[in-house]
C-alpha positions as CSV (number, residue, x, y, z in Angstrom):
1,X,-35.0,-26.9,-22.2
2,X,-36.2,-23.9,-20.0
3,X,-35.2,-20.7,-20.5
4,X,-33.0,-20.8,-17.2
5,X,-31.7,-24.1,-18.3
6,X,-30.4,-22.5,-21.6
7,X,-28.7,-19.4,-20.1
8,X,-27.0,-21.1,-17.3
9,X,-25.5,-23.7,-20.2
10,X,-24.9,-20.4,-22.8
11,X,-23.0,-18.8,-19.9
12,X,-20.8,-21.7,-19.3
13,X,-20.0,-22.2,-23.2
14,X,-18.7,-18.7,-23.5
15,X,-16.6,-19.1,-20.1
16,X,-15.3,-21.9,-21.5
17,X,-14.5,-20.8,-24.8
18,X,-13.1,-17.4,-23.6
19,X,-11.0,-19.6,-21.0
20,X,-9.6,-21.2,-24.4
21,X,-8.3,-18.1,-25.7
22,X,-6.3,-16.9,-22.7
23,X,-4.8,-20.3,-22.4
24,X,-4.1,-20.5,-26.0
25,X,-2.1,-17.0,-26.5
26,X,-0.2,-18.0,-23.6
27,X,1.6,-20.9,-25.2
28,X,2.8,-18.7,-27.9
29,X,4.8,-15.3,-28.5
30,X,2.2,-12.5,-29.9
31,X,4.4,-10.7,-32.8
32,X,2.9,-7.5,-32.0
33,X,5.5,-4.7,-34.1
34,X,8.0,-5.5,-36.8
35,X,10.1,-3.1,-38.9
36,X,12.8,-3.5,-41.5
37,X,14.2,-0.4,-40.6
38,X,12.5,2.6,-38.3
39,X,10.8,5.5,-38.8
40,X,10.0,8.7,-37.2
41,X,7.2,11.3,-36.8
42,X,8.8,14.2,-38.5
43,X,7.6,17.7,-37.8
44,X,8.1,18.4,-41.7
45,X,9.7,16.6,-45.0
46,X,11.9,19.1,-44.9
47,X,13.0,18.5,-41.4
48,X,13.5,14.9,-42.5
49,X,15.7,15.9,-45.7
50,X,18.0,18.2,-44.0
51,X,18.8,15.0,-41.3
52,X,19.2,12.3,-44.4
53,X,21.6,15.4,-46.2
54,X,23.5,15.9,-42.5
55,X,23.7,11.8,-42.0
56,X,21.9,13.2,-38.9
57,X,19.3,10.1,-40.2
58,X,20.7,6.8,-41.8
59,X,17.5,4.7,-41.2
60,X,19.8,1.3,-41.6
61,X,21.7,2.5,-38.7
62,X,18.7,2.5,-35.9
63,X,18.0,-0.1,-34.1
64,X,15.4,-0.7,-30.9
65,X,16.6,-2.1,-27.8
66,X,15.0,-1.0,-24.5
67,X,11.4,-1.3,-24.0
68,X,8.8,-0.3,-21.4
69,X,4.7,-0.3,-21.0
70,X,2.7,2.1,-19.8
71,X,-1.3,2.8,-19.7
72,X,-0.8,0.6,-22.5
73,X,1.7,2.7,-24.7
74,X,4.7,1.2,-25.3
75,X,8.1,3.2,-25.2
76,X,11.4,2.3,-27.2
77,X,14.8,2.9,-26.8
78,X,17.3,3.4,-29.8
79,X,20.7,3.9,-28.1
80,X,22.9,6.0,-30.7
81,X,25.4,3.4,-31.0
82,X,25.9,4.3,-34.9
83,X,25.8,8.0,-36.3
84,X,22.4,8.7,-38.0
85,X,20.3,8.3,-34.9
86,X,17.8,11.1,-34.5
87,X,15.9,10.2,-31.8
88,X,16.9,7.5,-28.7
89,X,14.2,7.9,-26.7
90,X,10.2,7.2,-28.5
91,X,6.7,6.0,-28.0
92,X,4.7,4.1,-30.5
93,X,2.5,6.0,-32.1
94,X,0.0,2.9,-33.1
95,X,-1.8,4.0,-36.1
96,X,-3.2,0.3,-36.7
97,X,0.3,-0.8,-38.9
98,X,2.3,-3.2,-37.6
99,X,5.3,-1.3,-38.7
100,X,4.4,1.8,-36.8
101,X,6.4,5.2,-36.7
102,X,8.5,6.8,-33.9
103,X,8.1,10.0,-32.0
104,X,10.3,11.2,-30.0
105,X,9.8,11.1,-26.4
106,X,9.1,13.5,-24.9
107,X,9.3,15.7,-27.7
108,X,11.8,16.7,-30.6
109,X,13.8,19.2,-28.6
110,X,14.8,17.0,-26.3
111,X,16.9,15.1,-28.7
112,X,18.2,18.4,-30.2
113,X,21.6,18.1,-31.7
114,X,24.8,18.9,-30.1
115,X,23.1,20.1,-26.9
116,X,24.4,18.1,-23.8
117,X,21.2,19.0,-22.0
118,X,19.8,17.0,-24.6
119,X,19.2,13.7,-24.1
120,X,22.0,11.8,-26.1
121,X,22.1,7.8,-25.7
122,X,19.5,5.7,-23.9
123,X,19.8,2.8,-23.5
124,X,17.5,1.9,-21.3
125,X,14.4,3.3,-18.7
126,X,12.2,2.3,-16.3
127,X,8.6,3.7,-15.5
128,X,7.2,3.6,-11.8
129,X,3.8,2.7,-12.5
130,X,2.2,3.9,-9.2
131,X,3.5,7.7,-9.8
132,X,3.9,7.6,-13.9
133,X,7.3,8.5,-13.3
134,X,10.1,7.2,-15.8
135,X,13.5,7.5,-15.0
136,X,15.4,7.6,-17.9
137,X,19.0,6.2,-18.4
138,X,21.7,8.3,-20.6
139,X,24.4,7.5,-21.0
140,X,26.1,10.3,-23.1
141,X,27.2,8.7,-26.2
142,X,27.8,11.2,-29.1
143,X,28.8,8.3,-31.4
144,X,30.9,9.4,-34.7
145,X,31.2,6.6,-36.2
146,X,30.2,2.6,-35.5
147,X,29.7,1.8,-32.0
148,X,32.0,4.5,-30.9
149,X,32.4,4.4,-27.1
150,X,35.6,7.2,-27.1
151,X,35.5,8.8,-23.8
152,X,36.1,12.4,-25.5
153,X,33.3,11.8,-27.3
154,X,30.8,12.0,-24.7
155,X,28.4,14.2,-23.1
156,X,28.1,13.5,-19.1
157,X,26.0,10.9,-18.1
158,X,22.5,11.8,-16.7
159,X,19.7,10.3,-14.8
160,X,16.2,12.0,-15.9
161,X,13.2,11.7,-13.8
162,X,10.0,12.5,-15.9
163,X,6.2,12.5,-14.8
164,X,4.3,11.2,-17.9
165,X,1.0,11.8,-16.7
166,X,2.1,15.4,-16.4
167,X,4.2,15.8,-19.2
168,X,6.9,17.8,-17.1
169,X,10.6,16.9,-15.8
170,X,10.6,16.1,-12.1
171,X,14.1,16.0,-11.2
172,X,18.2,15.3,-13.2
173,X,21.0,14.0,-11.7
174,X,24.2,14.1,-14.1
175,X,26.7,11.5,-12.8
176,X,30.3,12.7,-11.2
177,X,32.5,12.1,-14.0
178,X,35.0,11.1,-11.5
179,X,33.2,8.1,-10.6
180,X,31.4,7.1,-13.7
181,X,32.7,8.0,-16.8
182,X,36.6,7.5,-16.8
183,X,37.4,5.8,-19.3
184,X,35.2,2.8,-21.1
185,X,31.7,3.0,-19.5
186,X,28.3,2.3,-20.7
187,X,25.2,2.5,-18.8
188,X,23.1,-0.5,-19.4
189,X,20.1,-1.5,-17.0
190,X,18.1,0.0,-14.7
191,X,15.6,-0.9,-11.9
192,X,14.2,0.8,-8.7
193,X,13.6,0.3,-5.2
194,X,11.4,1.8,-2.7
195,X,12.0,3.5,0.4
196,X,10.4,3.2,3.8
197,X,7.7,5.4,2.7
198,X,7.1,3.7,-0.5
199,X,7.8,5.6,-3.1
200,X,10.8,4.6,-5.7
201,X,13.8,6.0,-4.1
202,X,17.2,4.2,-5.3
203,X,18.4,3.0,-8.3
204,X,20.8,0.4,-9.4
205,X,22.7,0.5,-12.7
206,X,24.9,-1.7,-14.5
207,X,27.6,-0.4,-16.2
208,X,28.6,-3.1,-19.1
209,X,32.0,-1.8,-20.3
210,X,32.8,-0.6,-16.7
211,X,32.0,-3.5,-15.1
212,X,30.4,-1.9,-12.1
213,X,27.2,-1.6,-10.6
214,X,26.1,2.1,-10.2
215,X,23.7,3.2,-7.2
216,X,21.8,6.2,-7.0
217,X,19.9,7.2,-3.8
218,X,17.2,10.1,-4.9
219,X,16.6,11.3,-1.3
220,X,20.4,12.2,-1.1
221,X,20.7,13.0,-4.3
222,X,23.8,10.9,-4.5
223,X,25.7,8.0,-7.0
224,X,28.0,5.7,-5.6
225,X,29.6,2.3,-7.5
226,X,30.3,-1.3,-6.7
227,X,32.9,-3.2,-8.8
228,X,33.3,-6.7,-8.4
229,X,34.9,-10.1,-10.1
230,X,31.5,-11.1,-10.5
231,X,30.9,-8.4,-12.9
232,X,33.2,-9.2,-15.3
233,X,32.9,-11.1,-18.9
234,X,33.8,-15.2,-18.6
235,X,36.1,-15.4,-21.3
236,X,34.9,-19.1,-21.8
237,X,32.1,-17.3,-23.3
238,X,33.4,-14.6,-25.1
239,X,31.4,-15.9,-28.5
240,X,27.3,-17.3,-28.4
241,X,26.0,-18.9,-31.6
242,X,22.8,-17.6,-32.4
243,X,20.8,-19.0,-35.3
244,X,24.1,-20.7,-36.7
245,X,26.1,-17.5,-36.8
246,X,28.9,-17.1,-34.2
247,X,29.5,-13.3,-32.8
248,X,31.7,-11.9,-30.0
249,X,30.3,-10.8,-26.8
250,X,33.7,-10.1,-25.2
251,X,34.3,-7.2,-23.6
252,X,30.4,-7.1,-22.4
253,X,30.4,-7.6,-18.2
254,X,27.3,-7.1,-16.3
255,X,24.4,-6.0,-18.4
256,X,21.1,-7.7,-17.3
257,X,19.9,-7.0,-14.0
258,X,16.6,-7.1,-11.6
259,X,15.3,-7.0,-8.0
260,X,13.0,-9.6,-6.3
261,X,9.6,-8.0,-5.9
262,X,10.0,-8.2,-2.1
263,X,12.9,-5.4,-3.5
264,X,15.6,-7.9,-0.9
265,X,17.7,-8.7,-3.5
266,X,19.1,-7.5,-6.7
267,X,20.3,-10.4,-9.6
268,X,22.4,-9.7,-12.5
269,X,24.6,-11.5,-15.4
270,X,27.2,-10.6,-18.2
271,X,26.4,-11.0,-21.2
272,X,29.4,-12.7,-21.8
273,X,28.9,-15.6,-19.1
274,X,26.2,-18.0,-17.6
275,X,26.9,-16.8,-13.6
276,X,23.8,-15.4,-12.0
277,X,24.5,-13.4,-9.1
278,X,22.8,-12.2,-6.5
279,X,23.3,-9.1,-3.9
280,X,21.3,-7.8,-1.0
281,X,19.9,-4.2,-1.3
282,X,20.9,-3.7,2.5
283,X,24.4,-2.9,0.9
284,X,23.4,-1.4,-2.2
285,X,21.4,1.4,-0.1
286,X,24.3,2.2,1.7
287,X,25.9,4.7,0.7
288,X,29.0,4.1,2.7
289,X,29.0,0.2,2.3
290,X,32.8,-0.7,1.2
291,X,34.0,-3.3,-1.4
292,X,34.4,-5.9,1.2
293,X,30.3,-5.5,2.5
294,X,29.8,-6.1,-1.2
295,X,32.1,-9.1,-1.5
296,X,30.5,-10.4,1.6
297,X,26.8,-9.9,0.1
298,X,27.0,-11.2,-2.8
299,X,26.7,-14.6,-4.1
300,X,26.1,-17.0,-7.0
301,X,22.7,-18.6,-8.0
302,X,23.1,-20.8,-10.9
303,X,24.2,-20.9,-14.3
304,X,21.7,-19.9,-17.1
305,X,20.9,-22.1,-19.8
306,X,22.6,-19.5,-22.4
307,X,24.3,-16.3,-22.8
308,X,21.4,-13.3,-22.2
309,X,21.3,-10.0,-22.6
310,X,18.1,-8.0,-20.2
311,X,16.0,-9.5,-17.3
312,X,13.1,-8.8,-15.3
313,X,11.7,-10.0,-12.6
314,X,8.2,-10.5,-11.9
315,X,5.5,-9.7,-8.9
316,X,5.0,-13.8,-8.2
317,X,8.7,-14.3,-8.2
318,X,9.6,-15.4,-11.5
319,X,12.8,-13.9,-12.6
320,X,12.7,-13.8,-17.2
321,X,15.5,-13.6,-19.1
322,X,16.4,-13.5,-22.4
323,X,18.4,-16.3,-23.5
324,X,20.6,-15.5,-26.6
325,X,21.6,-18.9,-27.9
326,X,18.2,-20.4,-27.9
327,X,16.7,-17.6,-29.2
328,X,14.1,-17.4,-26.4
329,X,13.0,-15.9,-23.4
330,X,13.2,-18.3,-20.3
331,X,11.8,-18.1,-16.5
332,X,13.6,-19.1,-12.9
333,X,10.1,-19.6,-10.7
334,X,11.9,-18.9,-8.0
335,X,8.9,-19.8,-5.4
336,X,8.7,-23.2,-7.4
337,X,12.2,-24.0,-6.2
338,X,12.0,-22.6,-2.7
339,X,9.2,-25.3,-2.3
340,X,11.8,-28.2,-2.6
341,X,15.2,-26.0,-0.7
342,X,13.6,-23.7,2.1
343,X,11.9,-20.5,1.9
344,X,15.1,-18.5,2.5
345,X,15.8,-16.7,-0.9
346,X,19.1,-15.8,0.7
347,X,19.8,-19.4,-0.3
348,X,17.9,-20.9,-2.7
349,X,20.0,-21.6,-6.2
350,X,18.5,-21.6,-9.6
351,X,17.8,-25.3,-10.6
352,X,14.2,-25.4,-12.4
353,X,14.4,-23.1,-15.5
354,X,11.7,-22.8,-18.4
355,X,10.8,-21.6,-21.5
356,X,9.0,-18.6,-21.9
357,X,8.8,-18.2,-25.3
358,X,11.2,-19.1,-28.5
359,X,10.4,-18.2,-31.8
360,X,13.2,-18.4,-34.1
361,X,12.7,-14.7,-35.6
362,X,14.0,-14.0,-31.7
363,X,17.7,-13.2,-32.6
364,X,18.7,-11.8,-29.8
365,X,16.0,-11.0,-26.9
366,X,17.4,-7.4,-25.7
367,X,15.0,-5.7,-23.3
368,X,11.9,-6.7,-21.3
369,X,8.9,-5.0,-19.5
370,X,5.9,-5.6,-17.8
371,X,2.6,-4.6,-18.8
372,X,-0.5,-4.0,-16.2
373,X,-2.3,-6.7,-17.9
374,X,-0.3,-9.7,-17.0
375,X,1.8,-9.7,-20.3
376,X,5.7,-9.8,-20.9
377,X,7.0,-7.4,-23.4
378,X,10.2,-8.0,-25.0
379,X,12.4,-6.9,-28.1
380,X,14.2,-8.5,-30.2
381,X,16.8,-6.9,-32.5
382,X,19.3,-8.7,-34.6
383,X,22.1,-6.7,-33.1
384,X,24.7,-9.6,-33.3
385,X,23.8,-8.7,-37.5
386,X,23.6,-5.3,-37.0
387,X,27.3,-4.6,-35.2
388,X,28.8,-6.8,-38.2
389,X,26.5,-4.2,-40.7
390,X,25.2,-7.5,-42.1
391,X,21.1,-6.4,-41.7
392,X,19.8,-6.2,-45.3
393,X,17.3,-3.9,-46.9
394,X,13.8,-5.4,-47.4
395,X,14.3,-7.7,-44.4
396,X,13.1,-8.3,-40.9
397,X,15.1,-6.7,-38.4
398,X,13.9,-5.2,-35.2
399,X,10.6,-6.5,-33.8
400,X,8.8,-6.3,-30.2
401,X,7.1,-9.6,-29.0
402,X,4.0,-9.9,-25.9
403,X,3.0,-13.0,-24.4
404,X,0.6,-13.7,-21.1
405,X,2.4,-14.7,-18.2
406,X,-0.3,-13.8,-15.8
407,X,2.5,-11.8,-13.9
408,X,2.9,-8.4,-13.2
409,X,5.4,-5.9,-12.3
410,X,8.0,-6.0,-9.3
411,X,7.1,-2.5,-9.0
412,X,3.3,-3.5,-8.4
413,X,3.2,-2.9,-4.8
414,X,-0.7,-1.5,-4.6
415,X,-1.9,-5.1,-5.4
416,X,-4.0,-4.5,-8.5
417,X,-6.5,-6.8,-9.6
418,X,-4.6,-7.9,-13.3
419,X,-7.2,-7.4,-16.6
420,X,-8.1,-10.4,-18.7
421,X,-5.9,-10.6,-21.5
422,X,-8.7,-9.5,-23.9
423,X,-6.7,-7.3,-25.9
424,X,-5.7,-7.2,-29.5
425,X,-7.6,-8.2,-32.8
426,X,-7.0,-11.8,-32.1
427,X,-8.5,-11.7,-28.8
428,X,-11.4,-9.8,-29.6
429,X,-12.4,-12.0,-32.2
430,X,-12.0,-14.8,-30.5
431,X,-14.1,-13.1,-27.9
432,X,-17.1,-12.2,-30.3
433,X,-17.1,-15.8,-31.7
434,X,-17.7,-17.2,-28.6
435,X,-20.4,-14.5,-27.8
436,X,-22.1,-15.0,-31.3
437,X,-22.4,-18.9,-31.0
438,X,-23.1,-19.1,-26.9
439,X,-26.5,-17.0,-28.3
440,X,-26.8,-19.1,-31.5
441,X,-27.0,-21.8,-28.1
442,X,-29.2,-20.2,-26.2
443,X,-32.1,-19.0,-29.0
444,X,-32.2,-21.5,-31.4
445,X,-30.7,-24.8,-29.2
446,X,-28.0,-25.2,-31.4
């Protein structure tokens, strides 16, 4: 064999055998973080002891939920929805465990007790990855006891803007009271949409307990709401079985929701219902648009194979969602079924529907994000165990899932090339396997 001859062949073995790898992590869910109960970065132990003496910390009472990628750091949410939550905003600080600890984000004073400046419950964020700026979702909660929603309990509900790569706040907008947060309200969901010059000017909200869609126009500097009967829990499905055990989802109305990566259209579901729904963003950025330019906007898409909680919707038009009763994550390829209705999104329903991934550790898929590497992140979190205080010491309770989708964010508008998935120990081993034995071909015509 010449020596030309034996490189060409070496260098199609390894493509070939790295090709194998990517294909094979994408038929599975990567377990990537798992935790029986959380932990946090204390400054001190003595820090720590004081919150454990206060009930400021009950470690059985924190559970993840929200979850966003950035630069390949992943950010968690852990909405006070119990007393004894210290922190509700963190980032992983990945010291090679697969049970890693907490810290706050941005830092421990911003979760400083009884300080409504603070930030106080959120629930969820979202992270512009072309300026590194995450807007960050509170909702106010000071909870007092288990999943207290009172309305005198709360602080007023904010909308943080923070640059990450700077480390600094860019801009706060706390909600008129008068509008949102009368009454039972929780802020949920968020995505964003660009303005004409390209940069992340809106906002849209849902409000699960209010049953309204929130709007927020930056430029303005301006909230506005939406409420509609599409928004509200289907009490046909007021209970989901998940894993054998039956739990209530009633009163929970619009939770999930995402926009088309062409940022036309905005989709959203109740938890308690199958409806997917669609609006145009030609009403939601008006500020002035009335309840009847909603009613006319909107419309239905399809049912959904199961109860769900978050969504996310993907550059190549594939709209994931977590599917609570199959214990799953599924996909509408909304392209796939445009090729067999028309190429007008205004009309096409959702017929073809996949799976994702399904694992049966996935008791209840909450959040999902988009990393730039063409993965889907996603927790999952027990909480259908954890609102009956049924979650049991020296057990599995929250963990955060990855698999390769070879998508990328909605909010990837700059067209980056997306990295091989290459990354993790699995990969990487896999990688130098294939490198080791393509030279083992080469040198010795193995």
């Amino acid at each position: 064999m010449s020596a030309l001859t034996m490189v060409f062949s070496t260098f199609m073995f390894m493509i070939t055998c790295l090709s194998s790898v990517k294909m094979d992590e994408g038929t599975r869910p990567m377990l990537v973080y798992k935790w029986v109960t959380l932990e946090f970065d204390w400054p001190n132990d003595t820090m720590k002891q004081q919150y454990i003496t206060d009930e400021d910390y009950i470690p059985e009472n924190n559970a993840i939920n929200g979850i966003k990628v950035y630069n390949e750091t992943v950010y968690l949410t852990i909405p006070k929805l119990k007393k004894g939550i210290p922190a509700t905003l963190t980032v992983v600080h990945n010291n090679g465990s697969d049970s890693p600890i907490l810290r706050p984000y941005p830092n421990w004073y911003m979760h400083r007790k009884d300080d409504c400046d603070a930030l106080y419950l959120v629930q969820s964020m979202e992270i512009d990855p072309n300026t590194g700026f995450m807007w960050i979702l509170d909702t106010g909660l000071v909870a007092v006891g288990p999943v207290d929603v009172a309305p005198m309990d709360r602080c007023p509900p904010k909308l943080v803007i923070y640059d990450i790569n700077r480390n600094v706040e860019v801009h706060r907008y706390t909600f008129d009271q008068t509008k949102v947060g009368v009454g039972m309200f929780y802020l949920n969901d968020i995505v964003l949409d660009y303005g004409a010059d390209g940069t992340a000017r809106y906002a849209y909200i849902s409000d699960t307990l209010g049953q309204k869609l929130v709007a927020y126009d930056r430029k303005l500097d301006k909230a506005y709401i939406f409420a509609h009967d599409s928004m509200q829990p289907n009490p046909d499905y007021a209970r989901v079985t998940i894993s054998n055990s039956s739990t209530s989802v009633n009163p929970l109305g619009i939770n999930g929701i995402a926009i088309s990566s062409d940022f036309r259209y905005v989709y959203y579901s109740s938890v308690a219902g199958l409806n997917l729904y669609q609006v145009s963003t030609s009403v939601l950025r008006d500020s002035f648009a009335t309840v009847e330019d909603f009613s006319r906007s909107v419309r239905k898409v399809g049912d959904k194979v199961s109860q769900g909680d978050g969504m996310y919707y993907g550059k190549e038009h594939n709209l994931y969602f977590s599917t609570l009763g199959r214990n799953a994550v599924y996909k509408w390829p909304v392209s796939v079924d445009m090729e067999t209705q028309g190429k007008d999104s205004s009309k096409v329903e959702m017929v073809t529907q996949t799976v994702v991934s399904n694992d049966p550790r996935m008791e209840w898929v909450d959040s999902l994000g988009m990393d730039e590497n063409g993965y889907l992140w996603f927790t999952s979190n027990n909480l259908h165990t954890f609102f009956g205080n049924s979650t049991e010491d020296g057990s599995w309770n929250f963990y955060v899932w990855r698999t390769f989708v070879d998508d990328s964010s909605y909010l990837n508008i700059t067209g980056l090339t997306l990295i091989p998935p290459t990354q993790g120990s699995a990969d990487l081993t896999s990688s130098l396997v294939c490198l080791v034995f393509g030279v083992a071909v080469s040198v010795f015509g193995l």
